[in-house]
BAFI-3210 file (N, C-alpha, C; in Angstrom, 3 decimals, decimal comma, padded with zeros to 6 digits):
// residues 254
n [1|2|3|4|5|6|7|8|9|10|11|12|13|14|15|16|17|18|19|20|21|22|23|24|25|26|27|28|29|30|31|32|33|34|35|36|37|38|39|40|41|42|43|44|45|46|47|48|49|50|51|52|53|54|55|56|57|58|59|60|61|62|63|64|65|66|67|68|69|70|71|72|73|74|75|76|77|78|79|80|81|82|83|84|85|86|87|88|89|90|91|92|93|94|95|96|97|98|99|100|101|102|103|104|105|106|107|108|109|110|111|112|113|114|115|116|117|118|119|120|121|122|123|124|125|126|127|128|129|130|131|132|133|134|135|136|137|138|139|140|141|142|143|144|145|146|147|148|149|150|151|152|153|154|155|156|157|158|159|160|161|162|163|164|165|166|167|168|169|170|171|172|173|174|175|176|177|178|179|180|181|182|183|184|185|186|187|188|189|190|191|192|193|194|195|196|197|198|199|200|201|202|203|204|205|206|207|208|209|210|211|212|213|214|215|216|217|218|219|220|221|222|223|224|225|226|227|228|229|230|231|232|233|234|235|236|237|238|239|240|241|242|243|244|245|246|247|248|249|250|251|252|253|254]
n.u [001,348|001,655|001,656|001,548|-001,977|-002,199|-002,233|000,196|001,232|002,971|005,339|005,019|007,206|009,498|012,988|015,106|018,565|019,584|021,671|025,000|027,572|029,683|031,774|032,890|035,206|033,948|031,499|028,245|027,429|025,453|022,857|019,966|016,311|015,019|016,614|016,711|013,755|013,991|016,312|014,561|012,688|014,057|015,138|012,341|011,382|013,186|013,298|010,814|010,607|012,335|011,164|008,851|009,435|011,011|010,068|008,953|007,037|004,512|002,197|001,017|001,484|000,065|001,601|003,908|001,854|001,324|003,658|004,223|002,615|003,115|005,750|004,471|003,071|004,821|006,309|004,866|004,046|006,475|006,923|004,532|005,334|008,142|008,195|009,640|012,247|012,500|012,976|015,126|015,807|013,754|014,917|015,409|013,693|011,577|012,382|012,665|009,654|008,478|009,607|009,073|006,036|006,058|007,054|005,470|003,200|004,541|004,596|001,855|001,533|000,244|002,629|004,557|007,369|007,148|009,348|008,895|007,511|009,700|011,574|014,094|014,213|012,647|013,664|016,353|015,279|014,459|016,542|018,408|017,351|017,012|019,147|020,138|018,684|020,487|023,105|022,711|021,637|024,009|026,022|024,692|023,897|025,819|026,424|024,151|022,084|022,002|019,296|017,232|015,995|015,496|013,405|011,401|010,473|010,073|010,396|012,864|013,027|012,112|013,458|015,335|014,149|012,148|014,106|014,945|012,921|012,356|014,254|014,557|012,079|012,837|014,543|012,780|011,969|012,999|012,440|009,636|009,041|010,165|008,568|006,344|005,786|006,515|004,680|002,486|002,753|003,291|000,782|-001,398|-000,748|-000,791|-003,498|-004,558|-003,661|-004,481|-007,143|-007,132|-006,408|-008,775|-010,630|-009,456|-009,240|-012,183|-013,094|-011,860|-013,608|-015,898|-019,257|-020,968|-018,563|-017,595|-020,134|-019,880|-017,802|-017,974|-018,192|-015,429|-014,200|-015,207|-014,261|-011,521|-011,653|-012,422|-010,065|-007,994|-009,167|-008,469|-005,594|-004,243|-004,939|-003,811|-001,414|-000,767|-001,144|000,883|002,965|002,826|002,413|004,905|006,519|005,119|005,856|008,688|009,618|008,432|010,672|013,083|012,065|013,141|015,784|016,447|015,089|016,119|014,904|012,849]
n.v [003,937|006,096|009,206|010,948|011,725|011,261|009,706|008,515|007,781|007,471|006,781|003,849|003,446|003,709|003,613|001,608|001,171|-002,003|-003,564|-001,559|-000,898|000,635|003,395|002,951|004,336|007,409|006,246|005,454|003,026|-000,009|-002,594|-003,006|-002,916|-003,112|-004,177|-006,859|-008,123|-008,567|-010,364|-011,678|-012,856|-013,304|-015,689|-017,238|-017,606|-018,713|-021,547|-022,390|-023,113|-024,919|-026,742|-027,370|-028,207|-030,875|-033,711|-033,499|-035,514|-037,637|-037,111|-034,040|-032,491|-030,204|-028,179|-028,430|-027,880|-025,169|-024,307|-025,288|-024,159|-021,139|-021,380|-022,026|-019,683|-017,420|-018,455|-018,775|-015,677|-014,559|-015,379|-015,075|-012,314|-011,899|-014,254|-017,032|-016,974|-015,128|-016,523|-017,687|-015,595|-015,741|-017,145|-014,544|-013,158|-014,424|-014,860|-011,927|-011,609|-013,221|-012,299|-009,589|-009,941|-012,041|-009,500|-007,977|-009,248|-010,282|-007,560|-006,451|-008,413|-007,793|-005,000|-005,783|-004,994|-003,373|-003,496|-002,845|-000,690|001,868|003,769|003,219|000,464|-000,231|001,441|-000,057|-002,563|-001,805|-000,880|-002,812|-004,053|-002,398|-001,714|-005,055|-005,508|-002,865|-004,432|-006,607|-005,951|-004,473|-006,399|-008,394|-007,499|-005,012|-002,073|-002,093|-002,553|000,069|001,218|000,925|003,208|004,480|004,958|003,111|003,932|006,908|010,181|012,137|014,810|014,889|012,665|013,338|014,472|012,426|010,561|011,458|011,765|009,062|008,548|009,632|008,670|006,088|006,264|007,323|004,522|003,499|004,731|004,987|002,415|001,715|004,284|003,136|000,854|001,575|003,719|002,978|001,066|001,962|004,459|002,750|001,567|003,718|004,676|002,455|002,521|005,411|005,241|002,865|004,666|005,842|004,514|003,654|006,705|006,936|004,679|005,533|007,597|006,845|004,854|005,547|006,287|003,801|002,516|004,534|004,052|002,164|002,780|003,258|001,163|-000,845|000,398|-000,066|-003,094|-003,399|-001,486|-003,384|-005,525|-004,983|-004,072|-006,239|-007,226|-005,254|-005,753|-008,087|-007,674|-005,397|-006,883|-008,476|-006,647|-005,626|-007,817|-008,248|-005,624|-005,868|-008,321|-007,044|-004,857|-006,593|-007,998|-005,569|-005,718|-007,991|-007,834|-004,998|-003,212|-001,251]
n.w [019,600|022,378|023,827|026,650|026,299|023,854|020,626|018,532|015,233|013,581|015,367|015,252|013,134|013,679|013,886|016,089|017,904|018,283|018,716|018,623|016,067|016,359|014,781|012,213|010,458|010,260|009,953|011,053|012,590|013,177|014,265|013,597|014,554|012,302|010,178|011,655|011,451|008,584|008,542|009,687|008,330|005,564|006,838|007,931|005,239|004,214|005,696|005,973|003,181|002,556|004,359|003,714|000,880|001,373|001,461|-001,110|-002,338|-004,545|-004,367|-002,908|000,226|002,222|003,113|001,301|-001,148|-001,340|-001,520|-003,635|-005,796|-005,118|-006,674|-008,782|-009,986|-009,820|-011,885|-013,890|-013,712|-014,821|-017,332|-018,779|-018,854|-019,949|-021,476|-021,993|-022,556|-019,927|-017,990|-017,063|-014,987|-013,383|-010,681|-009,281|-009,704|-007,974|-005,372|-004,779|-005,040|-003,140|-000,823|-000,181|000,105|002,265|004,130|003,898|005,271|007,123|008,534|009,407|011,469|015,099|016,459|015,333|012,993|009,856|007,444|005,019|005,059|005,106|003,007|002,156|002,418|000,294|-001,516|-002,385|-002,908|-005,348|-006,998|-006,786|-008,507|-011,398|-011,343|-012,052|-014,770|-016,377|-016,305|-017,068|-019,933|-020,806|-021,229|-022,454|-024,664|-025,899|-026,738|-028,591|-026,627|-026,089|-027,643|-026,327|-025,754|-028,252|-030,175|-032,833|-035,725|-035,216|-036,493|-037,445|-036,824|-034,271|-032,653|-030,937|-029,332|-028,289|-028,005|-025,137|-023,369|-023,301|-021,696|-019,476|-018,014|-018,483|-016,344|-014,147|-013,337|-010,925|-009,141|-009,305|-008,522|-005,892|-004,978|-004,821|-003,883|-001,184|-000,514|-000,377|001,738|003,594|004,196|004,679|007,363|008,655|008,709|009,940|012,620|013,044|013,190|015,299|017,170|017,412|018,803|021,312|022,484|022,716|024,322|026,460|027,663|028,519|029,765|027,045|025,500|024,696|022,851|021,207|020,164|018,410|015,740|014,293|015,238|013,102|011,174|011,491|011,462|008,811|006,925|007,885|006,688|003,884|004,069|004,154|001,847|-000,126|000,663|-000,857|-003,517|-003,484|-003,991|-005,878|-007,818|-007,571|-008,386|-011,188|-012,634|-012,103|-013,695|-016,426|-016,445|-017,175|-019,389|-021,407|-020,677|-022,204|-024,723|-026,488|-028,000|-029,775]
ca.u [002,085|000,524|002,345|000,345|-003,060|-001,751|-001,827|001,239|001,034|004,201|006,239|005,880|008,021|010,544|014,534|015,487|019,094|019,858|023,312|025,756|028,621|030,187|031,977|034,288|035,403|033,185|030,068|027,564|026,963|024,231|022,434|018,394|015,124|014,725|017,728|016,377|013,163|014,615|016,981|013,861|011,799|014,339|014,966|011,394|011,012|014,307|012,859|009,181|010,560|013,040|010,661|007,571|009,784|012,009|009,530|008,498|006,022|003,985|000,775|001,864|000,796|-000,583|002,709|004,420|001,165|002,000|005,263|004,425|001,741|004,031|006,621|003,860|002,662|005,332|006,524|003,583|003,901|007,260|006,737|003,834|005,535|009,148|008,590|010,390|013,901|012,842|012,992|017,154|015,426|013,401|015,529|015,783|011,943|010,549|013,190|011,767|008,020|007,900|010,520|007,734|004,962|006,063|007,723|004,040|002,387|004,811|004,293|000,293|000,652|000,762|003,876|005,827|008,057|006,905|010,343|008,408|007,375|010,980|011,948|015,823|014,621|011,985|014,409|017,263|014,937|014,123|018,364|018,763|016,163|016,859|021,223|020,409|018,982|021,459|024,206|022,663|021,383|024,962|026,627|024,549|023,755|026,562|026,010|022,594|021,204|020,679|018,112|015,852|015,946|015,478|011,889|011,271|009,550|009,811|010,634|014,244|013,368|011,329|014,236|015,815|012,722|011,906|015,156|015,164|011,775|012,802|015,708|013,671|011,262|013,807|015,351|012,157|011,467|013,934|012,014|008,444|008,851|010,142|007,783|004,877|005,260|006,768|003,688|001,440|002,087|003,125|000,057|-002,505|-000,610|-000,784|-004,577|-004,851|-003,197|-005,416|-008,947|-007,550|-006,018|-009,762|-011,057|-008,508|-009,663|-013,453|-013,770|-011,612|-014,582|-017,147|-020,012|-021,361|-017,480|-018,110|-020,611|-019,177|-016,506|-018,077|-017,741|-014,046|-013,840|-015,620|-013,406|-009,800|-010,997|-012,380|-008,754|-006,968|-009,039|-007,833|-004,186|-003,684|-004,966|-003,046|000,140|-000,806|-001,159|001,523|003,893|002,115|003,196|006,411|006,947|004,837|007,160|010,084|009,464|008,630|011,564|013,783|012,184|013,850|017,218|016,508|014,767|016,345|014,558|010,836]
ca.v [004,366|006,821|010,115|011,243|011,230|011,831|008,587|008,258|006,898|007,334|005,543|002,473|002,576|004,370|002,476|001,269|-000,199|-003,308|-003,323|-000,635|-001,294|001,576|004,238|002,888|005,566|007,929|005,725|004,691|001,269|-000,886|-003,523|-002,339|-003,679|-003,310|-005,680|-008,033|-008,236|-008,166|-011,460|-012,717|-012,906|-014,589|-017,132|-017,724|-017,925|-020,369|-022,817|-022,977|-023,420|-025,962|-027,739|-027,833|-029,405|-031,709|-034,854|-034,314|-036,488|-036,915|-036,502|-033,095|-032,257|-028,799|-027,270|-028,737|-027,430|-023,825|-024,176|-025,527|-023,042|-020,266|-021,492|-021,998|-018,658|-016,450|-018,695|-018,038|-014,333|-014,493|-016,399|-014,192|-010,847|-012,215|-014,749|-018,370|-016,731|-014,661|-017,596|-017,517|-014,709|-016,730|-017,113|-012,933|-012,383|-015,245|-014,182|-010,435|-011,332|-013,980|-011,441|-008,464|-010,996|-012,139|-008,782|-007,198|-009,688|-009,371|-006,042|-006,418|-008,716|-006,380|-004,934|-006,058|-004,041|-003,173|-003,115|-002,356|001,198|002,287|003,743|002,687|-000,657|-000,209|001,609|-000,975|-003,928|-001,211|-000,600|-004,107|-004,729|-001,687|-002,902|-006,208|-004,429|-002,157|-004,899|-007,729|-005,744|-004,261|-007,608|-009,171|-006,685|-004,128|-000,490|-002,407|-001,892|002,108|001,121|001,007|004,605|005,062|004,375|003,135|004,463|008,474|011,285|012,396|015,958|014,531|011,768|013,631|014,836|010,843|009,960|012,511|011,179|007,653|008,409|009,867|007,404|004,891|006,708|007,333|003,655|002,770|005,558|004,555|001,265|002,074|004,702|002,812|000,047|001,835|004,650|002,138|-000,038|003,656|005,062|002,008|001,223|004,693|005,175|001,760|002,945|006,314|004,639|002,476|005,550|006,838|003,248|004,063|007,430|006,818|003,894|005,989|008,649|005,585|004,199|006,426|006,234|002,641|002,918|005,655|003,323|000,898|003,186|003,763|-000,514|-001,297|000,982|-000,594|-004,182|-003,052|-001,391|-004,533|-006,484|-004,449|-004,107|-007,894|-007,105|-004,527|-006,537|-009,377|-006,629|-005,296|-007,662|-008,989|-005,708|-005,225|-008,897|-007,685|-004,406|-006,349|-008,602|-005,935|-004,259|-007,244|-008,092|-004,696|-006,497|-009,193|-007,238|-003,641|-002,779|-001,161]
ca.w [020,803|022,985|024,479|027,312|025,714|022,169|019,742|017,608|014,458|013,463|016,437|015,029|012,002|014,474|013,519|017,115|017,512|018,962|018,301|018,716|015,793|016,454|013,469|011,583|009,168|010,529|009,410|011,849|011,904|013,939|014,001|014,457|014,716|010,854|010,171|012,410|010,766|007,691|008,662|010,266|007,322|005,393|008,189|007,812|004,187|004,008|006,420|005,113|001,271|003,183|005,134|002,381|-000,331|001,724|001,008|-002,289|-002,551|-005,548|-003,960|-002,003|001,318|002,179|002,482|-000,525|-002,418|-001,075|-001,872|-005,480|-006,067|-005,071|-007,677|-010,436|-009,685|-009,964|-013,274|-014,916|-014,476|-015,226|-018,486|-019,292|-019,097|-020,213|-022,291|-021,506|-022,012|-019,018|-016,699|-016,372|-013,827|-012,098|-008,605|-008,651|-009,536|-007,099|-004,481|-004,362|-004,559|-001,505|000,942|-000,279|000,172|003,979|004,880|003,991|005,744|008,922|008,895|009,402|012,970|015,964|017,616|014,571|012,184|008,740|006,767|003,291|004,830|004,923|001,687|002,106|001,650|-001,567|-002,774|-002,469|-003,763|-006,838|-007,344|-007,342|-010,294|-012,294|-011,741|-013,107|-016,383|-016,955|-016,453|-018,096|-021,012|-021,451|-021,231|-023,857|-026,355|-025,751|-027,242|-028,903|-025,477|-025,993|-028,529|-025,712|-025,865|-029,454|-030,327|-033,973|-036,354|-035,086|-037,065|-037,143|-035,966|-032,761|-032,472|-029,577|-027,971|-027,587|-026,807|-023,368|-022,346|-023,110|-020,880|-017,987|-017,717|-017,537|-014,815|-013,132|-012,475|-009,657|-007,870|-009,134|-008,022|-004,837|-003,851|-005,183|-002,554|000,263|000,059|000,011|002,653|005,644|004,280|005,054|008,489|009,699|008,466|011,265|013,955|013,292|013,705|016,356|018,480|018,353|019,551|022,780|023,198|022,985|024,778|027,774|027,708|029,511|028,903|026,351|024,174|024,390|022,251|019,929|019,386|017,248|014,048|014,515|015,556|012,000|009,995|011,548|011,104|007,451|006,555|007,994|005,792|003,040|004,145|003,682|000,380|-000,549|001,016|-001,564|-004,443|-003,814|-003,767|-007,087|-008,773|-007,468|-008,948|-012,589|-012,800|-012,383|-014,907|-017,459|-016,528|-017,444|-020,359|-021,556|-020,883|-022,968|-026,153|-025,799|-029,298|-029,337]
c.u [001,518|001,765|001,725|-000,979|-002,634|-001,016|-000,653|001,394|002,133|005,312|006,254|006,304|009,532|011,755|014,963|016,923|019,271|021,232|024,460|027,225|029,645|030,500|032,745|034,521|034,550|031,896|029,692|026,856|026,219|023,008|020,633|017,217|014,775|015,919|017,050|015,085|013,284|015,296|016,097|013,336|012,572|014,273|013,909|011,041|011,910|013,616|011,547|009,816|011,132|012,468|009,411|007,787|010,595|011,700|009,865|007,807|005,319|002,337|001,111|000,956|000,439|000,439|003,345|003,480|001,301|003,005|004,937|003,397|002,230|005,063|006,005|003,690|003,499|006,080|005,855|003,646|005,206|007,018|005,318|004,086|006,639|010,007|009,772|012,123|013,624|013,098|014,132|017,113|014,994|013,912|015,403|013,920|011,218|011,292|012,624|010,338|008,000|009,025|009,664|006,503|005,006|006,566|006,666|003,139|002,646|004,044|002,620|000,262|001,269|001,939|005,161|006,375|007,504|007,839|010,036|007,890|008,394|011,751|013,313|015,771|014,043|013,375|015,958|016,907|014,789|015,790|018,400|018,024|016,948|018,927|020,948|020,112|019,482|022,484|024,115|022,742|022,804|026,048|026,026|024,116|024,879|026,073|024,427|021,288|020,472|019,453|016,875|015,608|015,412|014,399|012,022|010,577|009,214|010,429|011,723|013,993|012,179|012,387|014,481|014,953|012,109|013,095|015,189|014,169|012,263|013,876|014,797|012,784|012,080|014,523|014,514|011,601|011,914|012,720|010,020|008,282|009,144|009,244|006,559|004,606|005,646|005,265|002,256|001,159|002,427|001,707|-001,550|-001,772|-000,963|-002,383|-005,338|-004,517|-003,807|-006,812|-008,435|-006,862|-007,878|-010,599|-010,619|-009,408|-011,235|-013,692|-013,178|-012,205|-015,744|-017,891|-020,191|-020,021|-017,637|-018,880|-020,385|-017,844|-016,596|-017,695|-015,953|-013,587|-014,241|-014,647|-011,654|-010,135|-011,867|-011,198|-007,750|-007,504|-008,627|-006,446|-003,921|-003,894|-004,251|-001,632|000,210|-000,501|000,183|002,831|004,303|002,701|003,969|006,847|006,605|006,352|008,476|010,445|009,908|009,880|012,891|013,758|012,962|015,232|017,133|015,846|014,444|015,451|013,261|010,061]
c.v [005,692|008,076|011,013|011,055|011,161|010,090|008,902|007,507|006,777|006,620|004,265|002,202|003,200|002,935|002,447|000,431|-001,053|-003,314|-002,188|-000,825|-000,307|002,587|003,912|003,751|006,831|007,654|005,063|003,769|000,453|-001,642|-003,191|-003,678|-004,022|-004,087|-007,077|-008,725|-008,691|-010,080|-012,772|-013,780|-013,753|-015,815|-018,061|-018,395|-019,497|-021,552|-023,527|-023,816|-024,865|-027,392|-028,629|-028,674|-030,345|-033,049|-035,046|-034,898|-036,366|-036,782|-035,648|-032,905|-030,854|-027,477|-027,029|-028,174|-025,962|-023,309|-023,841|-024,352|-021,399|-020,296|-021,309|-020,529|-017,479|-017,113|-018,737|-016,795|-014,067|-014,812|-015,265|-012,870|-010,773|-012,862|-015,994|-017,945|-015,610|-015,485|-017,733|-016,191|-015,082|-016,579|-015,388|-012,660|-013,411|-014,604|-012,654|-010,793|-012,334|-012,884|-010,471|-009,225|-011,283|-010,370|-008,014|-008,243|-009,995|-008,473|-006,084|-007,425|-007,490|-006,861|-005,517|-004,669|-004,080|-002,920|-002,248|-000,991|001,792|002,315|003,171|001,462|-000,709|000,202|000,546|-002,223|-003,349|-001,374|-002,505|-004,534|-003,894|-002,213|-004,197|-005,663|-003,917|-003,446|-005,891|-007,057|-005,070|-005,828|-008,397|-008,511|-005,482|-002,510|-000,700|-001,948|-000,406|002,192|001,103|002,518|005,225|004,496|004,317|003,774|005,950|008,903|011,575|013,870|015,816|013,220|011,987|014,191|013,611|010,244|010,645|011,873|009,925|007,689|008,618|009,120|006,352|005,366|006,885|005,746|002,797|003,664|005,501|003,200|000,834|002,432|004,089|001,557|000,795|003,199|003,772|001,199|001,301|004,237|003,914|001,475|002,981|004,939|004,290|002,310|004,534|006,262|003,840|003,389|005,838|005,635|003,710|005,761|007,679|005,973|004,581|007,499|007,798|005,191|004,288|006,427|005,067|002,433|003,680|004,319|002,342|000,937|002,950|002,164|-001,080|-000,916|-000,179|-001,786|-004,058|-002,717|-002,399|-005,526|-005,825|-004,015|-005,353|-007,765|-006,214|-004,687|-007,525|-008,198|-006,122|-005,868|-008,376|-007,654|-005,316|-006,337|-008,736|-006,198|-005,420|-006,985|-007,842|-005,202|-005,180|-007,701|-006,887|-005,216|-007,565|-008,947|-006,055|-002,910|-002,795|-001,750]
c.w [021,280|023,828|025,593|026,875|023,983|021,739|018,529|016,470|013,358|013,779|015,882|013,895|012,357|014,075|014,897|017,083|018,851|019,533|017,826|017,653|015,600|015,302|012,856|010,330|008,867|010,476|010,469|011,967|013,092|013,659|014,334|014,450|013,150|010,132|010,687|011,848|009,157|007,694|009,202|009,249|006,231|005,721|007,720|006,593|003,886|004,623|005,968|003,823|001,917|003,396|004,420|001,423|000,185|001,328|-000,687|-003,204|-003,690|-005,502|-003,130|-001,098|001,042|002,094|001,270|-001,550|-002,239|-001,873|-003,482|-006,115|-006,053|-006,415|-009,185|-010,388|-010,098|-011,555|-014,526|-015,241|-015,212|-017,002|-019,646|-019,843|-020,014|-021,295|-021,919|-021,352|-020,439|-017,369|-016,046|-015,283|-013,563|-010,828|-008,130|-008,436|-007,801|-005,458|-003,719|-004,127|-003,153|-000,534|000,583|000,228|001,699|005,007|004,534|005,294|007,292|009,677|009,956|011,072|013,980|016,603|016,467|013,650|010,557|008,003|005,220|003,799|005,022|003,055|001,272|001,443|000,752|-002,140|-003,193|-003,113|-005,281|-007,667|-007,750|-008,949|-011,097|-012,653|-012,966|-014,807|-016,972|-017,312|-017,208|-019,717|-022,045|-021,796|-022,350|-025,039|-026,575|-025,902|-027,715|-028,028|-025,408|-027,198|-027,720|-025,374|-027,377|-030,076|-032,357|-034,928|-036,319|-036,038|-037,062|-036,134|-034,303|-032,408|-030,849|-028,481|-027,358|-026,495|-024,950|-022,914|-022,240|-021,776|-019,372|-017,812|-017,576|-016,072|-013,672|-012,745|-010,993|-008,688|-007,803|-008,449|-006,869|-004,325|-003,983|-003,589|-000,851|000,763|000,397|001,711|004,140|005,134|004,976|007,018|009,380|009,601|009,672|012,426|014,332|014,050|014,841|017,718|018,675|018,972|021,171|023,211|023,768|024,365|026,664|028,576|028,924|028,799|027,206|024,901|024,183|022,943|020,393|019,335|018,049|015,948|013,755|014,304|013,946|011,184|010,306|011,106|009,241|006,823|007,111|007,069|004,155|002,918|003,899|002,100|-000,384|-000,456|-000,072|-003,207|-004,952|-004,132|-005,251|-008,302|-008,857|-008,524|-010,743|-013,035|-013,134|-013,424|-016,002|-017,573|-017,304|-018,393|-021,681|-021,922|-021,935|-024,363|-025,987|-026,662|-028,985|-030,761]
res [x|x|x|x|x|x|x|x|x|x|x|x|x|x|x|x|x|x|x|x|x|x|x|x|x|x|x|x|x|x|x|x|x|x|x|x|x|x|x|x|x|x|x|x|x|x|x|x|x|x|x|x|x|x|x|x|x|x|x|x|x|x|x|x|x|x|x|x|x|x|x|x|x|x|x|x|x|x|x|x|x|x|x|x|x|x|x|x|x|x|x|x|x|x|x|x|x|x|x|x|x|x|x|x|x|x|x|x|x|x|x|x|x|x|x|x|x|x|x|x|x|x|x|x|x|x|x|x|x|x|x|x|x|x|x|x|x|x|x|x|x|x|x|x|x|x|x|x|x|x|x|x|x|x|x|x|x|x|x|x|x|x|x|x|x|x|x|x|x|x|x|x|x|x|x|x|x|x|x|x|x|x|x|x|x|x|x|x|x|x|x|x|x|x|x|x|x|x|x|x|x|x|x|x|x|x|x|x|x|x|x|x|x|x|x|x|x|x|x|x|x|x|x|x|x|x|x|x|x|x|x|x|x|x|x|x|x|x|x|x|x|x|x|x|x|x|x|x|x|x|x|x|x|x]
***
């Protein structure tokens, strides 16, 4: 977005609302562009999964092999990181990596919304993960659970110097796993919308920025082919993390 001559590369992860829901209880409530996105991207995901497996078939078409390839895919890593009892997670892990997975790959056509560079929502898909852990792991092991704090095999007089780190490191992953995808995906959209403000300002120099532009034109569609990759990535390690994190819940003991 452009402000007299001045490229903006900011503006577009600007919260616009739609919907005015006024204050109820002094809280300001509306419906924005990042909702909408947000409800899209489900939408989307529901109907594909919908429409891919509705046949069946046992020779699968191109969707259905999507579909099924998607499912093997994330039950493999699951299964890998988790271990077969981590599969009763399944619907939460596969759930997060395909809405990270399309809501990166939104993001990337033009004029759309990038919901994953908004930390509100990393950090709300992180809360949700790091919740289920806490609640499962108290629910089936009770007090057993703070054993994931209490590393085996230490020393008694370094006991409590483990336990504190143990503790902070668990506490820092809601916020590593947040900022890990949300810095990733505002720092590769704004580094595009950098190289292609100087595309715009060259090429409105004449002939001669014409020209000049080409470097500037190589680099954006070089970092778009590396933002798709880094949308696939990350989506892939939000989905690894999570895992790991859950296997935690399910063997609190180091």
């Amino acid at each position: 977005m452009a402000s007299g001559s001045v490229i903006d590369p900011i503006h577009q992860f600007q919260i616009i609302k739609i919907v005015d829901l006024g204050k109820p209880g002094g809280i300001e409530l509306a419906f924005t562009n990042s909702a909408a996105f947000m409800f899209g991207i489900v939408a989307l995901v529901f109907f594909f999964l919908t429409f891919a497996t509705r046949g069946r078939t046992l020779v699968p078409g191109r969707l259905q092999s999507l579909a099924e390839i998607s499912y093997e895919f994330v039950a493999s890593t699951v299964r890998s990181t988790a271990g077969n009892e981590g599969m009763k997670f399944f619907p939460l892990v596969f759930s997060l990596f395909i809405f990270v997975l399309v809501a990166n790959f939104v993001g990337m056509v033009p004029y759309a919304f990038t919901v994953t560079s908004h930390i509100i929502v990393t950090a709300a898909l992180a809360l949700v993960v790091i919740g289920t852990v806490i609640i499962y792991g108290f629910a089936r092991h009770g007090t057993h659970f703070l054993h994931l704090f209490v590393p085996s095999g230490v020393p008694a007089f370094l006991l409590p110097f483990m336990v504190v780190i143990e503790v902070i490191s668990f506490l820092s992953r809601p916020i590593s796993l947040s900022l890990r995808l949300f810095a990733n995906m505002l720092a590769g959209h704004i580094a595009m919308k950098v190289f292609a403000g100087f595309i715009v300002m060259m090429t409105a120099t004449g002939v001669a920025g014409w020209f000049g532009a080409v470097l500037p034109l190589a680099m954006v569609i070089a970092l778009t082919a590396l933002e798709f990759l880094v949308a696939a990535l990350q989506a892939y390690v939000f989905a690894v993390l999570t895992c790991i994190y859950l296997n935690d819940a399910l063997h609190p003991g180091h």
